[in-house]
N, C-alpha and C positions, 0 to 999 in steps of 0.2 A: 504494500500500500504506500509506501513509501518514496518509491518512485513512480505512482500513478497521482500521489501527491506533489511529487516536484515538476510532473510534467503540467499539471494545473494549474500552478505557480508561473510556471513560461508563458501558458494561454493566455493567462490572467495579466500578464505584464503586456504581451503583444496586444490583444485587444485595448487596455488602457491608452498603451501607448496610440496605436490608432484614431482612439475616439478624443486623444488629444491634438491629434494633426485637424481631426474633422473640425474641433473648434473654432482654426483658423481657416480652415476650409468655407466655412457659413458668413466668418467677417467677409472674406473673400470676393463671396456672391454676394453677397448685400452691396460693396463696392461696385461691384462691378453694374450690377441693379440699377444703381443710383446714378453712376455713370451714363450710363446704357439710357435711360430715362431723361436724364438732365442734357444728352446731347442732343436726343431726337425733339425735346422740347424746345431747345436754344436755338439752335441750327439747322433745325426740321431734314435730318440723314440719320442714318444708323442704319446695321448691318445684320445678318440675319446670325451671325458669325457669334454675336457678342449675348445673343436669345438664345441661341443656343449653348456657351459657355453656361449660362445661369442654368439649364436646363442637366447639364454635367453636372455641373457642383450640385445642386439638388441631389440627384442621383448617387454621387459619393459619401454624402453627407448622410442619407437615406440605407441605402445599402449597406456599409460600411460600418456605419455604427449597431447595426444588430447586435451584432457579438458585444459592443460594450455596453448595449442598454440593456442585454442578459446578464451579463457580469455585475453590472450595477443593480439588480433587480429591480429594475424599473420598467419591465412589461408590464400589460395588463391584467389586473386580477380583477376577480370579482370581491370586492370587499366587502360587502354586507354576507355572501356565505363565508370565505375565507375567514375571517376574523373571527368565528364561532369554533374552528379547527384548532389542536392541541399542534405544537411544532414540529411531533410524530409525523402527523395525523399530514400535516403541509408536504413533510418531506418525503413522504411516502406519493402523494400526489404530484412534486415537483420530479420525481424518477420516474412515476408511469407514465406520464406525459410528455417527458423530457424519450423516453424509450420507444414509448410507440406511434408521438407525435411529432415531434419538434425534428429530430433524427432523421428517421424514413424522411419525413416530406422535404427537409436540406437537402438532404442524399442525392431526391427524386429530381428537384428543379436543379441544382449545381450542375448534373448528370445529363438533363435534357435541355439545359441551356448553352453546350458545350457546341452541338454543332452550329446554331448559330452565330456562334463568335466568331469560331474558325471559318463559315462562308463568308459573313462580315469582312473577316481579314483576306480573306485570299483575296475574293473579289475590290479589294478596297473600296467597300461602300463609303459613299457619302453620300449627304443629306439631300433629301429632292430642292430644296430651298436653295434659295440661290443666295452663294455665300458660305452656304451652310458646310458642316464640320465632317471630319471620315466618321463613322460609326463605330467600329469596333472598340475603341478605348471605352465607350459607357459599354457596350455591349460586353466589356472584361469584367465589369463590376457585378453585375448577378454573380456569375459561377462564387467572384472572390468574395465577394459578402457573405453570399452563403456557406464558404469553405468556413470563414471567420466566426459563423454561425454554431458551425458544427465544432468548431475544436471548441467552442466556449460552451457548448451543448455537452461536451465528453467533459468538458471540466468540473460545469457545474455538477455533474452526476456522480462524478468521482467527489466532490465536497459532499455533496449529501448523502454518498455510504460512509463516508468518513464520518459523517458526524452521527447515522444510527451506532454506528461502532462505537461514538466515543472516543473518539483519536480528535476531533477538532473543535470548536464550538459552530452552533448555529451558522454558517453562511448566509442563511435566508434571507436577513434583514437588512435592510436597504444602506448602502455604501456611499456616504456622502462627504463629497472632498473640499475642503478649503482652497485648493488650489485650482478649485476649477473658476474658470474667469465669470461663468452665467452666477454661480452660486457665494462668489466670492464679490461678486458688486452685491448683489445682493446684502450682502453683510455689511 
């Protein structure tokens, strides 16, 4: 268990780290937004180039952070029944869902979104809009979101036999960081 805990530990730092790039990814788009907005207003031009860039970063930002908004437990629950559950009773729920849910259907879309990447690339699609961007770069994003998906899917599962065993405390509860820039203005 030992080493199916330090490989959780890796998970756990790659996806953080990720959803720390994404942060600056979203300032990013909102620039560029604003930009994009303020030249078509000013100087009545703009490019389809720069619609679609926002349309990318959404996408990265979106895809990408799966795996850390897992890590972070901050999916959605249902709170009015969840909150009536013992933290057995949770993490016994957060494995059968995590095993026959979350898993399989990562597996399923990674796996079936792989040929369309690869035509994407060969072909170098790009965008019918004129101006518009190659495809294949957002089209990398599915497979990789959901790869990021799945190791944080194998991590979190390995915390929670760990923690019926007793070897760690609770993971379940929600991971909230000072260093994050949304949660730290806030402060």
């Amino acid at each position: 268990m030992r080493l199916l805990l330090a490989f959780s530990t890796a998970v756990d730092r790659l996806n953080d780290w990720v959803g720390r790039i994404v942060y600056w990814a979203i300032l990013v788009a909102v620039v560029i937004s604003a930009g994009n907005a303020s030249v078509r207003y000013l100087f009545h031009t703009s490019s389809n180039a720069w619609l679609e860039v926002q349309w990318y970063l959404f996408s990265f930002v979106f895809m990408l952070c799966a795996g850390y908004t897992l890590l972070r437990n901050e999916h959605i629950r249902i709170d009015v029944i969840v909150s009536r559950f013992s933290e057995k009773t949770l993490t016994w729920i957060d494995i059968i869902g995590t095993v026959l849910f979350l898993l399989p259907i990562s597996i399923i879309i990674m796996y079936l979104s792989w040929p369309a990447l690869l035509d994407s690339f060969v072909r170098n699609e790009m965008s019918s809009d004129a101006g518009g961007l190659i495809r294949w770069p957002v089209k990398l994003l599915i497979p990789l979101g959901f790869f990021l998906l799945i190791l944080q899917g194998l991590s979190e599962l390995i915390k929670r036999v760990a923690f019926l065993q007793g070897l760690i405390p609770n993971p379940a509860p929600k991971k909230h960081d000072a260093h994050s820039p949304i949660e730290g203005a806030a402060e």
